[in-house]
N, C-alpha and C positions, 0 to 999 in steps of 0.2 A: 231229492235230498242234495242238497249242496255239499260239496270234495273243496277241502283248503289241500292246498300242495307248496309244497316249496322247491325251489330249484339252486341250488348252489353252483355257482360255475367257479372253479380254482383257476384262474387263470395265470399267467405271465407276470401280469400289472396289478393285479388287484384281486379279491378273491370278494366274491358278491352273492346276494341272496335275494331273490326275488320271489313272493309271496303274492299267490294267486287262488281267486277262488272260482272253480268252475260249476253253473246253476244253471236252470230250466234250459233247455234247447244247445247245452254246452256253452251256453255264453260265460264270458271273461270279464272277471272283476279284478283289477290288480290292488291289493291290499296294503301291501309297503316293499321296498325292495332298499337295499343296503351297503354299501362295498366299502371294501378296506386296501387303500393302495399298499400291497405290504411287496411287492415289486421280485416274487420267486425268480422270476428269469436270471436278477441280477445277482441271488444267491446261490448261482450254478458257478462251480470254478471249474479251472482248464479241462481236470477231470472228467467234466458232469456229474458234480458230489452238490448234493443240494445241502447248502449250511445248517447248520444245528441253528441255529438264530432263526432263519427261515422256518425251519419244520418248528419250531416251538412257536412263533407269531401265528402261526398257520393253525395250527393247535390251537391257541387260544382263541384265535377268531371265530373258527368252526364250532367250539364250546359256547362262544355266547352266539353263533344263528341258532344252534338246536338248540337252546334256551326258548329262542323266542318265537322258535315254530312250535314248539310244545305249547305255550305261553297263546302262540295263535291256534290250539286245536289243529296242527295240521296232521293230514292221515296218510301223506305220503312225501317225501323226501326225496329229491334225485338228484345226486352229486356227482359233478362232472369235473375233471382236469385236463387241460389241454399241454403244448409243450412244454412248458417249462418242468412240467411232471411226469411230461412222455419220454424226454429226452435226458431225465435224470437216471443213473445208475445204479445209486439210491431207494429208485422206485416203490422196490416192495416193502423195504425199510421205513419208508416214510405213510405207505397206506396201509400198512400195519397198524403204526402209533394211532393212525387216525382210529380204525376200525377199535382199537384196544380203547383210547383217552375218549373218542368223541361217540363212538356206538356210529357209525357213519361209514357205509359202505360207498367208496370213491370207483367209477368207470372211468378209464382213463381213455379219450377220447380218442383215435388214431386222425390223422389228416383230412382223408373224407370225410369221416364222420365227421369231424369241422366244419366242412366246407357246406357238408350235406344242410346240417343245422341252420346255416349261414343261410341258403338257398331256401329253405323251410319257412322259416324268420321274415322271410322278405314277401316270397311269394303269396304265402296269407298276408300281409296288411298296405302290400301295395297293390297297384296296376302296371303289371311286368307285362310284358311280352318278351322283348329280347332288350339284352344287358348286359352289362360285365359288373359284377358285385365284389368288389375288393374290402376282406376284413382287417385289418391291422392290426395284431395285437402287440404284447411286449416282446414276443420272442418265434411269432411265428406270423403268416403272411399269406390268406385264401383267397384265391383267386376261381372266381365261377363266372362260366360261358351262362348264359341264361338265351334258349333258343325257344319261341310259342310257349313259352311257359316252363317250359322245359330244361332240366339239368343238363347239359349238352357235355361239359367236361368242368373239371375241378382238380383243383393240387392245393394243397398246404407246404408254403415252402417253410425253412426253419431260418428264420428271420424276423425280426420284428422291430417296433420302436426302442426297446430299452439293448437288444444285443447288436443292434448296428452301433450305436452311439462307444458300445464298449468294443466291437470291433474294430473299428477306425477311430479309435482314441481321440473321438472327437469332446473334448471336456467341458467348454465355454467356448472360446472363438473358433470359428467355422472356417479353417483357413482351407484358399483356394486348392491346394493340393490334395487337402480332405476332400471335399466335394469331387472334384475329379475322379479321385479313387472309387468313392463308395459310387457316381453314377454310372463306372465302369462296371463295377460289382452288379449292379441293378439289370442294367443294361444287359449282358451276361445271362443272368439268370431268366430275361424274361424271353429274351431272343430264344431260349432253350426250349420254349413253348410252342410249337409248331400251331397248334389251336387259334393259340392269342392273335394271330393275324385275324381270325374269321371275327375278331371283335372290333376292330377298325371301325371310328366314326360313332361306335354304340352310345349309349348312358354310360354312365360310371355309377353305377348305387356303391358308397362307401357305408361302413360298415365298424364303429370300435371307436374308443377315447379320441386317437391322434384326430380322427375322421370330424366326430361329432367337431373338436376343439376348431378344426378350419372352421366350420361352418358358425361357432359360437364368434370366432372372429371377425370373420364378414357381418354376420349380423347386429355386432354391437358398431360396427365400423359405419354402417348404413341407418343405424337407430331405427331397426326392422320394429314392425309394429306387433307383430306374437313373439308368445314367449317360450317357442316349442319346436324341438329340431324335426321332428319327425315328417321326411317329406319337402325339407327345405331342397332349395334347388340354387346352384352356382355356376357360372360359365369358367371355364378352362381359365381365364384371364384373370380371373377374381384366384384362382389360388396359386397361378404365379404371380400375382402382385402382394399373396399373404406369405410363399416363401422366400421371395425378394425381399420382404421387410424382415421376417428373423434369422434369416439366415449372414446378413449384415449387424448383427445384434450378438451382445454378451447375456449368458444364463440371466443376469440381472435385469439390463434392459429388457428382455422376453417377458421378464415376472409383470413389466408393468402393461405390458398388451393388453389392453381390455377383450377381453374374451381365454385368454390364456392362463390358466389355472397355474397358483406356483407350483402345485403337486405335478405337473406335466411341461415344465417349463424344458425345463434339463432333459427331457425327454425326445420333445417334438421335432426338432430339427430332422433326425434321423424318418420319421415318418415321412414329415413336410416332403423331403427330396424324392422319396417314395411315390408317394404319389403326383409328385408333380415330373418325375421321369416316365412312368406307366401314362401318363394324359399326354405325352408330346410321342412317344412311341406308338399308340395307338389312335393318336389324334382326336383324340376326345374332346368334344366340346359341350356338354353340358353334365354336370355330376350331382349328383340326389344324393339326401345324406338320409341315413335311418338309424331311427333310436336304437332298432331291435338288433339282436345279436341271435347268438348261439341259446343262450335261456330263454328267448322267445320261441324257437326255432323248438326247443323240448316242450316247452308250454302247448305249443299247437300240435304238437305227437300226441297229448294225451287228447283231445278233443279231435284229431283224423284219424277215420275209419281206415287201415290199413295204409297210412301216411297219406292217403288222397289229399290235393290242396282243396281248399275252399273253392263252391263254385263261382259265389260271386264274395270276393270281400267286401264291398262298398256296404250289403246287406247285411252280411255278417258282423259289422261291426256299429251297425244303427240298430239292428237286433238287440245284440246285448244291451247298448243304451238302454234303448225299451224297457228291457226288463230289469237289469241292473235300478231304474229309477220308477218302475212298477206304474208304467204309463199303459194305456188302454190299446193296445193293439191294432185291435180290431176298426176303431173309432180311426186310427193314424192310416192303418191301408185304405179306406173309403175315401180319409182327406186327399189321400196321394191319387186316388184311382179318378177322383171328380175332379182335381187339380189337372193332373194328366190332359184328362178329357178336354176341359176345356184348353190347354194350351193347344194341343191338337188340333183341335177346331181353330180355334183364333189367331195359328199360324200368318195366313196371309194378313194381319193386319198388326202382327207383333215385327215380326222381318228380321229375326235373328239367324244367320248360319250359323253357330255355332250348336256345336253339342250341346242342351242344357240337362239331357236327362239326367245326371247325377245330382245335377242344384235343386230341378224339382222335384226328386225322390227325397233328397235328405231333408230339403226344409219344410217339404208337406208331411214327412212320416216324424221329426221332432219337432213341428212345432209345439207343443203342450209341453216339451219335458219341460221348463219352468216353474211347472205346480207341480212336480215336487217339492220344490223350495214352499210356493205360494201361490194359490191359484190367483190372487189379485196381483196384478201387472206380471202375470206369471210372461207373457211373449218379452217381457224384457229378460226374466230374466233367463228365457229360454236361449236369446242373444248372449246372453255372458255364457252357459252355458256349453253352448256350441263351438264359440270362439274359442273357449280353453279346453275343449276335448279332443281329444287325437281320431280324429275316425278316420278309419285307414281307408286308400280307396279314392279318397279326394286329394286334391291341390288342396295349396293355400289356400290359392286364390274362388275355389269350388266353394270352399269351405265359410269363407269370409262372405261372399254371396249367399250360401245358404243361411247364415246366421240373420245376415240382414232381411230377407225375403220373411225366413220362418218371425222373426218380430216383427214384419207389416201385417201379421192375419188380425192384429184389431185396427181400431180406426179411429184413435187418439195420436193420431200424428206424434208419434214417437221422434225426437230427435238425435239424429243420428250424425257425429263430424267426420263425413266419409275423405277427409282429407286427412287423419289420423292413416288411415291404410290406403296413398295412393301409391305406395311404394306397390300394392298387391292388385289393385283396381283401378279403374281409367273410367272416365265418364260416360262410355256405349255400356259400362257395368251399372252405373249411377242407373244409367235407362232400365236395363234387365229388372235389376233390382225394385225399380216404382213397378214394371207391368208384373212378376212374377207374384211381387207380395201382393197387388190387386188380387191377382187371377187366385192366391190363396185364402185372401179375405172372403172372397167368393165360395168359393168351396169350403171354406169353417163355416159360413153363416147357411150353407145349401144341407149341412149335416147340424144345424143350430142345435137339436133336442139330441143328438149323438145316439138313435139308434138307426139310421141310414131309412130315414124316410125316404129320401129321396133316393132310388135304386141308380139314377143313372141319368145325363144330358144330354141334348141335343143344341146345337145351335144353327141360324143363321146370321148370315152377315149381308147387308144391303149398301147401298152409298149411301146412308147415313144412319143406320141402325143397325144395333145387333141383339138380337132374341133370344136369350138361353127359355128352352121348353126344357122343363123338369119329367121326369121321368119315376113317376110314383102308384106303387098301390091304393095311397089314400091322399087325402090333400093336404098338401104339404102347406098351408096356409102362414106357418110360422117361420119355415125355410124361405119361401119367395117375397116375405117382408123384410125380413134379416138381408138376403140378397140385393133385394132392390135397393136397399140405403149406399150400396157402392154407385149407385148411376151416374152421380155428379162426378166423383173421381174419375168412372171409366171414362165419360166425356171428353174429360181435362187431359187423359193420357191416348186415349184413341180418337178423339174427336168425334164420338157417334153415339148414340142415343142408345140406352142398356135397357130393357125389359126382359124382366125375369118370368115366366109365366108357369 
């Protein structure tokens, strides 16, 4: 039986709702998610007295997400605040109202547990090892060691994008004695981290609006060819040439940034320096942006047993596909298992060093999702598909290969303008891409009647031939007809004569 859940996160900057449905095997369906910049932090005065204006915006917001989680059948609700709620004086005043007007029990998060989230969020949907994960939000600042996977240390400082800016009276122009001051500030605080040295040279996975917003800049700056932050990747230089450009700029000028939202315009400055003092302090040269946050981070608590991460995320997230789009499972591991097989075998005459197993795992286990849409020219639209899905786990550029690969398994020369995405791929991909989709057209036509006649391959290789022997209880007569019609392609990409037997 399928669980809708909703997760509320109160934050600093915005106050959001994310609507989730978790089904067969715990897989993750996200349903609609929401936010409303209503900007608490900045309703905190000298006191830490959170505004009446605030708590009543707050209020109404939260009245219409529990509207529309009832409205979505949901059966469990988890509502969280971070600083701007932690550090009000207010506190129990204001989660009161809520508990009384909205029926809405609020946990108000402490700093680790922020950071903890943070760290959660990441570790299921990417491929960490070791990292430093910086969140950003309006009014506070998490900083995680990420060692073998592992949480190594964590702080939540009480800082963020909307209370630097009212710190340093920085209003519209960013004048030089501002700057100074607040990278002194910065400075200061991180030096106090005896840890943060062990992070020297690491990734930087960022993590929150200011974070996503660099990366939506660079991208629109480069006329990237996806349309999805999640997993984007930038060099140290790319975002001191993005705070070089607004930091010489008026609240006005900023609004017309293409990538800079005017809700975060008057904002980001105080981020931008942020993070671009933390990447020269720790020498950071390459930074991974991630969509998920802190509400991802609770999402994957309800689906880990005793918060364990995920063993493998690449799986866990082509899983759900699967089933989220009620594709045949079983039919997708045999594609993958006979695909495998043969790249294995046909290594020496393929000659790739690089890694491919993620490319041939993802495009032999989705190639079909398409027929959901349409079982007719379903590999196309399995291409569109793939290209616009977040599957965690992969690169871009993983990604945009396996899209192209899982659309070669038919054999109507599908045209594809791979100079659309050379920003992501280079022409030794061009090549990956013609052998892999071979070697998958192969292996869908060696499963043609999709109950796995075919148990399993054998090949050799000769100087001028190569032999797949089929490997079956009964004769697979259909399978090594369907196979053989690749022989003229394999030729054309391997130079050697194909006999499927």
């Amino acid at each position: 039986m399928n669980k809708r859940i909703g997760i509320i996160d109160i934050g600093s900057n915005s106050v959001r709702l994310l609507l989730a449905e978790i089904g067969a095997n715990n897989s993750i369906r996200i349903i609609n998610e929401l936010k409303e910049y209503l900007r608490l932090g900045a309703g905190l005065d000298k006191n830490k007295i959170l505004s009446e204006e605030k708590i009543e915006l707050t209020l109404k917001t939260l009245a219409t997400y529990k509207n529309i989680c009832n409205a979505f059948d949901v059966s469990e609700i988890t509502a969280v605040a971070t600083e701007a709620v932690r550090s009000a004086k207010n506190q129990r005043e204001f989660l009161n109202r809520i508990k009384n007007d909205a029926s809405l029990d609020i946990t108000v998060l402490s700093g680790k547990e922020e950071a903890y989230y943070d760290y959660f969020s990441t570790i299921n949907s990417m491929n960490v090892d070791n990292a430093l994960i910086m969140d950003i939000g309006g009014a506070s600042t998490e900083l995680i060691l990420v060692k073998n996977r592992n949480l190594v240390n964590s702080i939540s400082m009480p800082f963020g994008a909307i209370n630097l800016m009212k710190q340093f009276e920085i209003n519209d122009v960013f004048e030089k004695d501002q700057e100074e001051k607040l990278k002194d500030f910065l400075l200061k605080q991180f030096n106090n981290l005896e840890w943060l040295k062990e992070a020297k040279g690491y990734t930087l996975i960022g993590i929150g609006g200011s974070i996503r917003t660099l990366g939506k800049i660079h991208r629109k700056s480069i006329n990237y060819p996806l349309n999805f932050m999640h997993n984007y990747q930038m060099k140290s230089t790319d975002v001191t040439e993005i705070y070089n450009l607004v930091k010489g700029k008026t609240n006005a000028q900023r609004k017309k940034i293409k990538g800079l939202s005017s809700d975060r315009a008057d904002i980001f400055l105080g981020a931008a320096a942020e993070i671009s003092t933390l990447i020269d302090l720790c020498s950071i040269e390459d930074i991974i942006i991630s969509r998920n946050g802190i509400r991802e981070g609770l999402l994957y608590s309800h689906i880990c047993k005793d918060n364990k991460p995920l063993d493998n995320v690449l799986d866990f997230s082509i899983n759900a596909m699967l089933i989220n789009h009620n594709i045949d499972i079983k039919h997708a591991e045999h594609i993958y298992h006979l695909m495998n097989s043969l790249y294995e075998a046909l290594k020496p005459i393929i000659k790739h060093s690089i890694n491919l197993h993620n490319i041939i795992r993802t495009s032999a286990m989705l190639h079909d999702i398409g027929s959901n849409i349409t079982y007719y020219f379903h590999h196309k639209h399995s291409l569109y598909m793939i290209l616009n899905s977040q599957i965690n786990g992969l690169s871009h550029r993983e990604l945009v290969l396996s899209a192209f690969i899982a659309a070669s398994h038919r054999d109507d020369n599908l045209s594809i303008n791979y100079s659309d995405y050379k920003l992501i791929i280079g022409k030794d991909d061009i090549e990956i891409i013609n052998q892999l989709g071979l070697l998958l057209r192969i292996a869908e036509n060696l499963d043609k009647s999709m109950i796995s006649i075919v148990k399993d391959i054998h090949c050799c290789i000769d100087n001028d031939t190569v032999i797949i022997k089929t490997i079956s209880d009964v004769s697979p007569s259909l399978e090594v007809k369907e196979a053989s019609n690749s022989a003229d392609a394999f030729k054309n990409l391997f130079n050697k004569k194909l006999y499927v037997v």
